[in-house]
TIGUKOL-811914 format. One record per residue (C-alpha): residue number from 1; residue in three letters; x, y, z. Coordinates in Angstrom, 2 decimals. Layout:
<atoms>
ATOM   kenu   fiti        px        py        pz
ATOM    NUM    ALA         X         Y         Z
...
</atoms>
This chain:
<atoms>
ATOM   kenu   fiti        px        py        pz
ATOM      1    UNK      7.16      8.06      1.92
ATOM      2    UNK      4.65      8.90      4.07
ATOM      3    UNK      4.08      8.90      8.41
ATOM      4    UNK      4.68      5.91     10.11
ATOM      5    UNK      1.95      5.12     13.13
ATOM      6    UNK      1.27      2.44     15.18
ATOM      7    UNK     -2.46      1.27     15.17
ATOM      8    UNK     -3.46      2.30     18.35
ATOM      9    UNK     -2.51      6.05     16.82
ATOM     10    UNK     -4.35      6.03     14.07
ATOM     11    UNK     -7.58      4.47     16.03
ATOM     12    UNK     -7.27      6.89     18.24
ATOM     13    UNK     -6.95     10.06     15.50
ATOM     14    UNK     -8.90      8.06     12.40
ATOM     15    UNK    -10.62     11.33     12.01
ATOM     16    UNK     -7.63     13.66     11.85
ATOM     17    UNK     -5.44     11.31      9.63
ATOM     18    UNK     -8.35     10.82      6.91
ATOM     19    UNK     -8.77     14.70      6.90
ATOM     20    UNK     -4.96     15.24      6.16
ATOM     21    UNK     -4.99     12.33      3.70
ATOM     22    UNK     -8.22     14.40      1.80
ATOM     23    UNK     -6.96     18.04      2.32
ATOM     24    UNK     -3.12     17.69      2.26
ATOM     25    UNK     -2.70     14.49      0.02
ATOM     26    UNK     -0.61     13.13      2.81
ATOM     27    UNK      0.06      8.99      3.42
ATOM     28    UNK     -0.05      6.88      6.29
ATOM     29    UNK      1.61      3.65      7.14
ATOM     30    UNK      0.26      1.99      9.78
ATOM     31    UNK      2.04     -0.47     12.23
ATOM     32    UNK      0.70     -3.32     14.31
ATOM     33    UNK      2.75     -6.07     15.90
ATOM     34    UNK      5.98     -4.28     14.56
ATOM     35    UNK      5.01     -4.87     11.15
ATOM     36    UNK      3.00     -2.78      8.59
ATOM     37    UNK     -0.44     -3.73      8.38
ATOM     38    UNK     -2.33     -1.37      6.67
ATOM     39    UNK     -1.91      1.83      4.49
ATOM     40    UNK     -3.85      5.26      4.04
ATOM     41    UNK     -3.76      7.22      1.21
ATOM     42    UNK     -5.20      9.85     -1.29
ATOM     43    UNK     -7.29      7.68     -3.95
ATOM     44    UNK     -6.24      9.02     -7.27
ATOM     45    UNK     -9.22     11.06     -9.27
ATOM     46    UNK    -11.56      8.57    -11.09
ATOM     47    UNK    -11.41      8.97    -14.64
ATOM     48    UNK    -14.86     10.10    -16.68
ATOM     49    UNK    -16.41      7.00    -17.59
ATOM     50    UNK    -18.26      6.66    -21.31
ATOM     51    UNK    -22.10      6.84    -20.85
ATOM     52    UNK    -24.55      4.52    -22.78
ATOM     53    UNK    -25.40      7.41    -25.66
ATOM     54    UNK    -21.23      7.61    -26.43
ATOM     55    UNK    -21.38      3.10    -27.49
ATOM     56    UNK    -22.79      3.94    -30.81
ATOM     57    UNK    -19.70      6.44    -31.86
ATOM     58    UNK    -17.11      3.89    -29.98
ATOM     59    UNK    -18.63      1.00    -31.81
ATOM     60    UNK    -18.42      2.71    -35.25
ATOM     61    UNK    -15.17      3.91    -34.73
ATOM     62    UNK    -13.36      0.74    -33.86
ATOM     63    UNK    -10.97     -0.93    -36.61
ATOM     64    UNK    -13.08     -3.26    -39.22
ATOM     65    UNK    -12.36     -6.98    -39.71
ATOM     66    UNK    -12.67     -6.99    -43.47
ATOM     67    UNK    -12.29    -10.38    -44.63
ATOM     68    UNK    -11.70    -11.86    -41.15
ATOM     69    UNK    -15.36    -10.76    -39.80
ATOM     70    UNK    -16.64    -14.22    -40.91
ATOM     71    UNK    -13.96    -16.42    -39.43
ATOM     72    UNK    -14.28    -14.68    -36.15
ATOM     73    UNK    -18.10    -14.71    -36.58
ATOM     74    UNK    -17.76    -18.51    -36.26
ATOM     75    UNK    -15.12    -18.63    -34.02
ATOM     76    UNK    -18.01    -16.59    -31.57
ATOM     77    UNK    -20.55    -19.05    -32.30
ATOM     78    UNK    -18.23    -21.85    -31.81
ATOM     79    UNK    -17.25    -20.43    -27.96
ATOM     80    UNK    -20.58    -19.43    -27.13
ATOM     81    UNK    -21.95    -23.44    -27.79
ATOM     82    UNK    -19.02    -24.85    -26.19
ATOM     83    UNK    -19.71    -23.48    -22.76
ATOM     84    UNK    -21.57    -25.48    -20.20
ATOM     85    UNK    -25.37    -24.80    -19.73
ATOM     86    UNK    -26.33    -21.85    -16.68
ATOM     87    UNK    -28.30    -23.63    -13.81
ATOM     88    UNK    -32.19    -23.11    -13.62
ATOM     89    UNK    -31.17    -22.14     -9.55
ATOM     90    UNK    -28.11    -21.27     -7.54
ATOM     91    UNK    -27.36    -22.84     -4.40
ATOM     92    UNK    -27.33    -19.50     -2.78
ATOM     93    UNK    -31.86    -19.82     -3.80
</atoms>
């Protein structure tokens, strides 16, 4: 568990709490009204994403439908006319 401040705290040293979350992986839970509203703490590393040139290999490499490729084929073209038509605009035009 991490520090427990009230908001007016960690307003007051936003700067100094986000350094100590980044540098020393520490958490922050902070109060308001006598209740926690709000936490601050170390995001976890982002994983490498795939680029664009690695879809080919993933593609080729996933498990083959055999016999079933037609059935789902159809069962595709079957969801993709069921859904309702896109609009020419958008109310936010």
């Amino acid at each position: 568990m991490g520090k427990i401040i009230n908001a007016t705290e960690a307003a007051r040293a936003f700067s100094e709490i986000i350094n100590s979350v980044k540098y020393k992986g520490e958490s922050y839970t902070i109060i308001k009204g006598g209740k926690p509203a709000a936490a601050i703490m170390p995001v976890k590393a982002a994983t490498p994403g795939r680029t664009l040139k690695e879809l080919r290999a993933i593609i080729n490499n996933l498990p083959k439908l055999g016999k079933d490729a037609e059935r789902f084929l159809k069962d595709i073209e079957e969801a993709i006319q069921s859904q309702p038509p896109i609009p020419e605009t958008t109310v936010w035009e």
